[in-house]
C-alpha positions as MATLAB code, in Angstrom:
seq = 'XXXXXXXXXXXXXXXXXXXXXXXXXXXXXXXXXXXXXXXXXXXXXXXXXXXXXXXXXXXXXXXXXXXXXXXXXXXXXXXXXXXXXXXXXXXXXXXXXXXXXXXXXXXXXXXXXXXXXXXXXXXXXXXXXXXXXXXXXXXXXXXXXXXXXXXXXXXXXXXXXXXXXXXXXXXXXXXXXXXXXXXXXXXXXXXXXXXXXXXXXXXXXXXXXXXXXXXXXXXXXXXXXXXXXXXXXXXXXXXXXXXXXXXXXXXXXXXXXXXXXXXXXXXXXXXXXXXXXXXXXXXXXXXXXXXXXXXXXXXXXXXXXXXXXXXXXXXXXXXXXXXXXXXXXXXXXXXXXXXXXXXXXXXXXXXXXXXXXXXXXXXXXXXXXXXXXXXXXXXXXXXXXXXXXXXXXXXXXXXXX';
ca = [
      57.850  -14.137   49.414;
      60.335  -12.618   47.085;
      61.069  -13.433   43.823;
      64.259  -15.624   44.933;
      62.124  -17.481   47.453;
      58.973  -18.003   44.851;
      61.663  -19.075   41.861;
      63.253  -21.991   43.649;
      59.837  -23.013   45.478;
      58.834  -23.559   41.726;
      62.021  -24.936   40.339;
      61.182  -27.503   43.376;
      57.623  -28.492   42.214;
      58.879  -28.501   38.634;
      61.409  -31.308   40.324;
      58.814  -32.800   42.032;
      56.251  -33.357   39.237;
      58.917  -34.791   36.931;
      60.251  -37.192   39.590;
      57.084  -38.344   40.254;
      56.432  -39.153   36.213;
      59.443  -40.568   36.012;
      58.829  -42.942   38.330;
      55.265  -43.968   37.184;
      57.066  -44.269   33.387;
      60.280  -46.841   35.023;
      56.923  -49.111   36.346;
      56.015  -49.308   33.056;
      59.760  -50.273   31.109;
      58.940  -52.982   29.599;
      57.144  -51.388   27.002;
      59.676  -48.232   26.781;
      61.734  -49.578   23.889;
      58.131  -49.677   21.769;
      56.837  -46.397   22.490;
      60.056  -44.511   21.726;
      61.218  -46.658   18.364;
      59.783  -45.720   14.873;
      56.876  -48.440   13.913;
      58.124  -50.014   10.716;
      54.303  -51.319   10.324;
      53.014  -50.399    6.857;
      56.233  -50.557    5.220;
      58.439  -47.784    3.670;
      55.229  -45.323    3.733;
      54.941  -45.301    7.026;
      58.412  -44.881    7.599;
      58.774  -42.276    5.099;
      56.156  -40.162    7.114;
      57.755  -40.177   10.257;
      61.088  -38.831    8.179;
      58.658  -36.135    7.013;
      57.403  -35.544    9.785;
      60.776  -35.371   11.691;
      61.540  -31.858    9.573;
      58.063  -30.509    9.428;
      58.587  -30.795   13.604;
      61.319  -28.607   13.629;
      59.778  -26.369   11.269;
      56.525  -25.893   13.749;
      58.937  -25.172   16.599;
      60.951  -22.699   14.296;
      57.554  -20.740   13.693;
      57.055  -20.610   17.004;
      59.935  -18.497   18.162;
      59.114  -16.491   15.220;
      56.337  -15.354   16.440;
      58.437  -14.152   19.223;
      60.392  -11.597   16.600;
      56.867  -10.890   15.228;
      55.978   -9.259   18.397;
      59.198   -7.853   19.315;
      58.484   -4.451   18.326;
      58.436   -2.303   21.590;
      61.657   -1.036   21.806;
      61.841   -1.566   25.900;
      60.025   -4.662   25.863;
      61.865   -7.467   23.844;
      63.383   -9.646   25.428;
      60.492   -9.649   28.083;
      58.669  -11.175   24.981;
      61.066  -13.879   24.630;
      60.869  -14.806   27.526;
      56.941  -15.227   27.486;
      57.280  -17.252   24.751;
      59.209  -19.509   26.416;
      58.218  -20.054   29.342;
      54.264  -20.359   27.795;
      55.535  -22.712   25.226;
      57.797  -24.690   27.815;
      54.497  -25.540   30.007;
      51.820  -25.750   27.404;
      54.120  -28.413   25.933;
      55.213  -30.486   28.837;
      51.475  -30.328   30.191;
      49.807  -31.593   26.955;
      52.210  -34.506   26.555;
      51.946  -35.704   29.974;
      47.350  -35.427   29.447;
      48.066  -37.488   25.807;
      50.378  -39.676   28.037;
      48.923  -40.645   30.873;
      45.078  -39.898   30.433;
      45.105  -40.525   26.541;
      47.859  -43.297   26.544;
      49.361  -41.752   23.597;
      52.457  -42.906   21.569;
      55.270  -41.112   21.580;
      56.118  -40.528   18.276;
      56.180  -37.505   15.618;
      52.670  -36.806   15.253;
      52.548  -36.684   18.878;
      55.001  -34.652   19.155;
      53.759  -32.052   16.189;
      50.591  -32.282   17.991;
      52.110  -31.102   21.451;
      54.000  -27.812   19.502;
      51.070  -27.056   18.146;
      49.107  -26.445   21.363;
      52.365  -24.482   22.200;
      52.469  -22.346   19.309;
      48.677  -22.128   19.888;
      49.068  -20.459   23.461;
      52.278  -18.272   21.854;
      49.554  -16.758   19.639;
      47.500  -16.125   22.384;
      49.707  -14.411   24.730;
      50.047  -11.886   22.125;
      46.290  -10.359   23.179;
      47.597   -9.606   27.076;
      51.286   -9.697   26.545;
      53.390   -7.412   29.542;
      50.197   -7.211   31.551;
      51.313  -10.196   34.544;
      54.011  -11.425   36.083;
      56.429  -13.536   33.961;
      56.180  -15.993   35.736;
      52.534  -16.290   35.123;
      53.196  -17.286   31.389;
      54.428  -20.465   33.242;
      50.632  -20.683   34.751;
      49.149  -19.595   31.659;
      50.744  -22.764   29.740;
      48.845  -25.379   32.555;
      45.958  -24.111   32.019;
      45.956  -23.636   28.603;
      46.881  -27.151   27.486;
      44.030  -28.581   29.729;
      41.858  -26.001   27.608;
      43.715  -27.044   24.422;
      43.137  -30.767   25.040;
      39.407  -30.285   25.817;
      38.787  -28.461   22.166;
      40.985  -31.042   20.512;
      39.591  -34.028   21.703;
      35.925  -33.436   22.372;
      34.780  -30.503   20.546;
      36.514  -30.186   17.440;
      35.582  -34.088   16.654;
      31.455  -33.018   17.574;
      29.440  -34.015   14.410;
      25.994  -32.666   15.113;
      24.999  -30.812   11.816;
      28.402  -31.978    9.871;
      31.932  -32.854   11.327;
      34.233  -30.262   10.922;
      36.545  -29.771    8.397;
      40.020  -27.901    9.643;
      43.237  -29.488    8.114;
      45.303  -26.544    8.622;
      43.817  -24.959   11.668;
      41.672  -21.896   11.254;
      39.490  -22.961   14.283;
      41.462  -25.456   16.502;
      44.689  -23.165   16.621;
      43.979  -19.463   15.529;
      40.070  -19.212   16.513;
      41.311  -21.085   20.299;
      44.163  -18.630   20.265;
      42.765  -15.460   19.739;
      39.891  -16.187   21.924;
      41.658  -17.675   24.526;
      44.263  -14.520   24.704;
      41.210  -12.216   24.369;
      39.213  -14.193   27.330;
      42.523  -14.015   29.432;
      42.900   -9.980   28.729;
      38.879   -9.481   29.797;
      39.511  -11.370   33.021;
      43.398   -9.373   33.781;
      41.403   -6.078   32.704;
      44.249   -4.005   33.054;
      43.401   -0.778   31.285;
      46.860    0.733   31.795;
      47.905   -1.292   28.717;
      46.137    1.767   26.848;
      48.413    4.445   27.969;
      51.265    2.547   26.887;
      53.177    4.343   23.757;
      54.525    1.851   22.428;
      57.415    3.160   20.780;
      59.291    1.382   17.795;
      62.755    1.479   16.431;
      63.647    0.666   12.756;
      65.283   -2.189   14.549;
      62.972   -3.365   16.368;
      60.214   -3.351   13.919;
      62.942   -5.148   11.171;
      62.520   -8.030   13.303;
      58.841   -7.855   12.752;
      59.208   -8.361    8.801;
      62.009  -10.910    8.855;
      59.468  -12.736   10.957;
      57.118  -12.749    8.719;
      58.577  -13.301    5.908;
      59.949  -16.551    7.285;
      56.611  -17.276    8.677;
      55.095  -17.069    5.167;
      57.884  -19.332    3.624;
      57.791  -22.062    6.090;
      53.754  -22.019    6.453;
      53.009  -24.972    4.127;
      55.260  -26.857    7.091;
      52.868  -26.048    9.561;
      49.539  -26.782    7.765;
      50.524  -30.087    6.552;
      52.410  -31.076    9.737;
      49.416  -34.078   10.172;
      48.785  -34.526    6.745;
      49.196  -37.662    4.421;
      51.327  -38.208    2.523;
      49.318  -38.100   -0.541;
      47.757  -34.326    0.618;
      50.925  -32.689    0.802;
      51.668  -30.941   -2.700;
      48.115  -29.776   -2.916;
      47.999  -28.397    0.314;
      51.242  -26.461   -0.299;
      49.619  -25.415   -3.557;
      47.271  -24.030   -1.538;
      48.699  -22.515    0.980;
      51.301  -20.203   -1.098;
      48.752  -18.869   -3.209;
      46.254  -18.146   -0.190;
      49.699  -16.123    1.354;
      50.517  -14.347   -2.256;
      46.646  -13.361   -2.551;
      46.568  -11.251    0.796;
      50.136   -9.734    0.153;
      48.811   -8.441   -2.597;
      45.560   -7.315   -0.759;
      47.533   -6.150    2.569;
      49.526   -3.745    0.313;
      46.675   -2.344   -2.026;
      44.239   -1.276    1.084;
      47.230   -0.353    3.267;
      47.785    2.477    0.548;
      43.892    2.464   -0.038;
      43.084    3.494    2.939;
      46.183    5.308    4.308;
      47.865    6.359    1.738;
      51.186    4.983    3.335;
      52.408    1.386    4.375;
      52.024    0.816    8.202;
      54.366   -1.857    8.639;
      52.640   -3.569   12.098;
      49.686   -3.193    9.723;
      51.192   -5.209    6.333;
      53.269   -7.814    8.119;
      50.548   -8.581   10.523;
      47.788   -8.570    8.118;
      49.816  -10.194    5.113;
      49.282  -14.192    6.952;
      45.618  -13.668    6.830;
      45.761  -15.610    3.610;
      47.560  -18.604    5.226;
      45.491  -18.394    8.584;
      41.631  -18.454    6.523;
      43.136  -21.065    3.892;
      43.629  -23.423    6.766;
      39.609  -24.689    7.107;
      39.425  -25.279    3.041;
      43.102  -25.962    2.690;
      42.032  -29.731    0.878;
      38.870  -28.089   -0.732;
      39.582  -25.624   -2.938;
      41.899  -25.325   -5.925;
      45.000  -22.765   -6.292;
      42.885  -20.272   -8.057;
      40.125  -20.782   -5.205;
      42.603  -20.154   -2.472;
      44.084  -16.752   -4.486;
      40.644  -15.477   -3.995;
      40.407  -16.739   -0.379;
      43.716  -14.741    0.383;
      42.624  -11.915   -1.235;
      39.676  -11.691    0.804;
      41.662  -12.317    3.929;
      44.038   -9.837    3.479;
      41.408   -7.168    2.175;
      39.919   -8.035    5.404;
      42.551   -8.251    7.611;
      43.958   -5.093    6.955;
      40.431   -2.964    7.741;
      40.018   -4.477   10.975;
      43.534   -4.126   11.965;
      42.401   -0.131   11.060;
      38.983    0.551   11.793;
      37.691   -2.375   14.134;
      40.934   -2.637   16.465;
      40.225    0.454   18.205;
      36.833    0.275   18.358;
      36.467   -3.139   19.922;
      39.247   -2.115   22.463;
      37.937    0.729   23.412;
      33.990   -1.140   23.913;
      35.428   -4.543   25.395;
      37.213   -1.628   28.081;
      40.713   -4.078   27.192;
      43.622   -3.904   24.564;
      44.371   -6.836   22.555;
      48.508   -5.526   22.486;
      49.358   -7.486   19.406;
      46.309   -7.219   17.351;
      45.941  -11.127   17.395;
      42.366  -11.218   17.101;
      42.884   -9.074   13.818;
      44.790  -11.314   12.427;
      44.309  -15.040   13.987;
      40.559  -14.509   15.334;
      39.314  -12.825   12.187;
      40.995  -15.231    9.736;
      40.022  -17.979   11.536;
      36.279  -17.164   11.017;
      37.071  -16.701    7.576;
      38.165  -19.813    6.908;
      35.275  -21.501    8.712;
      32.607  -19.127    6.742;
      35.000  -20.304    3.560;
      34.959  -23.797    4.248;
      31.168  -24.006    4.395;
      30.685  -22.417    1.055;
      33.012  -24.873   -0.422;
      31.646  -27.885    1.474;
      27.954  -26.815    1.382;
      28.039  -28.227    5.254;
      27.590  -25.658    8.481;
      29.140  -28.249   10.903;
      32.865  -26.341   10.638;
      30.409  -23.253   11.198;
      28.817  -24.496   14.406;
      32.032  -26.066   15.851;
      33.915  -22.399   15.611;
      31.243  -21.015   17.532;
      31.737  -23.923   20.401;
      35.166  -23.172   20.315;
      34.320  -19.392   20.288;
      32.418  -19.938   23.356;
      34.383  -22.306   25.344;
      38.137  -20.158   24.102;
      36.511  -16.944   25.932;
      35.273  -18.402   28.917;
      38.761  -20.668   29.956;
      40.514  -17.909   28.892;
      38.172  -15.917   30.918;
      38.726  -18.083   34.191;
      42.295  -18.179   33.426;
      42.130  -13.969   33.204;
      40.963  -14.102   36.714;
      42.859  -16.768   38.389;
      46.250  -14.421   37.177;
      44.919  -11.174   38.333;
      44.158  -12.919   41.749;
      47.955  -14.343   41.727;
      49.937  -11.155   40.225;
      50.351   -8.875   43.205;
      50.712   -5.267   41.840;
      52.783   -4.061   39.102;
      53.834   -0.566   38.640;
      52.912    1.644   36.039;
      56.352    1.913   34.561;
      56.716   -2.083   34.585;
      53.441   -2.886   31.696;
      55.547   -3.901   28.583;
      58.411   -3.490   30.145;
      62.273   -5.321   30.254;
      62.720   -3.687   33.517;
      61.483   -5.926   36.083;
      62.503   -9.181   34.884;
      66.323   -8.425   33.252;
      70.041   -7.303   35.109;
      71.255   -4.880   32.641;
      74.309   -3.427   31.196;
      72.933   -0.761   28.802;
      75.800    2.061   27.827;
      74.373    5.258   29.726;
      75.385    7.245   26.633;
      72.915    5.679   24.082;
      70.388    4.586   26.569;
      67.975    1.653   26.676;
      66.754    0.367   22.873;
];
């Protein structure tokens, strides 16, 4: 089939499976009108957090197509990466509301909603690891089986209390653990080693997208890690949060120059959210001056395994993680699990990062496999590339940038 055929043969499913939903949803109008109104019950607090909550949605999906500019460094591969992101975030998002729906009998209202852009920003993470190694439309396939994934370590695993519940308000373990080890589990199973020989190239462009990205993802962080939280939570948490994210830009920059001399910017503006990313675990458990510490640490960190350990676990798993995410989003999520159980004096957030560890790797793993068996061959010329996916215009004069 060619790509004409296999696009509207999918635009037809896509058709298919809403109709169907649809359908199943009119049996069931009588009860519409309450499960898309705001509940008034509990008075102007509860009413007040769905206002919050309202922005603090928008501000989730804003991060997430910042973490599109964030990877948008090869100069022949951007708007491939836009695309990615999506398409992955498109699926992951209507898949994970229609499990809450339907198999959860959620309610559709903000929290659900923050909780369904969080499994997308989750799997936008994640494609970072294998990123221009399948098919684009595979990032459609990814998103399916991802959100199934996402669902299972949201409802069943991260709630397991068997030496201590865990304790994750911001995410170290349900979003940046799953993500990293999901992408990295996906990459093992794909196994394309070509992605090593790829150059890479930047621009001063391309790579200015990279730090507007994350300066904006610093800024709007405290969004994002108190998207759930009460009411009463919020100011600390944001206390938190900013002075995890100013400890490890100080740390980022010091062993950047440390170690070599110069400022790699991949390096700084990758490792400079470790702070945010390990805070998440003890965001509610720690103090401001506790949480400086916790970003210096992370950042410190970070930064040497973005170095020294990158390489060397590329070159021994035999795959490359493209965007470094397990540097950054893997490493800081163990962090903040190690950090958590200091603070707590409880293992349980210890143990349930492992599960997820486990169970990340192996989905992503099965996912890996199920993509290389449905990708067909791509060229050497087409890994990271624009070129198969884009018509383009490009002035023959200055050349694709």
């Amino acid at each position: 089939m060619n790509k004409k055929s296999i696009g509207l043969a999918a635009l037809l499913v896509f058709v298919i499976i809403a109709a169907v939903l649809t359908f199943l949803e009119m049996g069931d109008a009588a009860s519409l009108a309450e499960r898309f109104q705001t509940p008034l019950v509990g008075g102007t607090e509860s009413f007040l957090m769905e206002e919050l909550q309202f922005g603090k949605n928008l501000d989730v999906w804003f991060m997430l197509m910042l973490v599109a500019f964030l990877m948008l460094f090869i100069k022949k591969f951007e708007w491939g990466v836009c695309l990615a992101v999506l398409l992955s975030a498109a699926a992951s998002f209507v898949v994970y509301l229609g499990i809450q729906q339907f198999c959860y009998e959620a309610v559709w209202n903000q929290t659900l909603l923050i909780k369904a852009v969080i499994c997308s920003i989750t799997l936008v993470i994640a494609i970072g690891v294998f990123l221009g190694t399948c098919k684009m439309w595979q990032y459609l396939l990814a998103g399916v089986l991802f959100a199934i994934a996402y669902t299972v370590v949201e409802n069943v695993i991260m709630p397991l209390d068997i030496i201590g519940a865990a304790t994750d308000p911001g995410g170290s373990i349900l979003v940046h653990m799953c993500a990293a080890y999901f992408g990295l589990g996906v990459a093992l199973g794909i196994r394309d080693k070509r992605a090593f020989d790829e150059p890479m190239y930047t621009t001063t462009h391309s790579v200015s997208f990279v730090w507007l990205a994350s300066m904006l993802l610093w800024m709007l962080w405290p969004s994002f890690v108190t998207s759930l939280a009460g009411l009463q939570d919020v100011t600390w948490a944001t206390i938190t949060c900013y002075m995890a994210g100013i400890g490890s830009i100080l740390s980022t920059y010091i062993m950047c120059m440390a170690l070599q001399g110069k400022v790699n910017p991949l390096v700084y503006t990758y490792a400079m959210l470790c702070g945010p990313v390990a805070i998440g675990a003890p965001l509610l458990s720690v103090g401001p001056w506790g949480a400086l510490l916790i970003g210096l640490i992370a950042g410190a960190v970070s930064t040497t395994c973005f170095i020294y350990l990158q390489p060397w676990l590329c070159s021994k798993l035999g795959v490359l993680d493209v965007m470094g995410v397990h540097n950054l989003h893997g490493v800081g999520g163990w962090m903040g699990a190690i950090f958590v159980c200091i603070v707590v004096g409880s293992f349980g957030s210890l143990l349930t990062a492992a599960i997820v560890f486990v169970f990340a790797i192996v989905t992503g793993l099965i996912t890996g496999v199920i993509i290389k068996a449905t990708r067909g061959e791509i060229a050497d010329e087409d890994i990271c590339s624009d070129a198969p996916d884009f018509i383009r215009s490009d002035d023959p004069e200055i050349g694709v940038s």
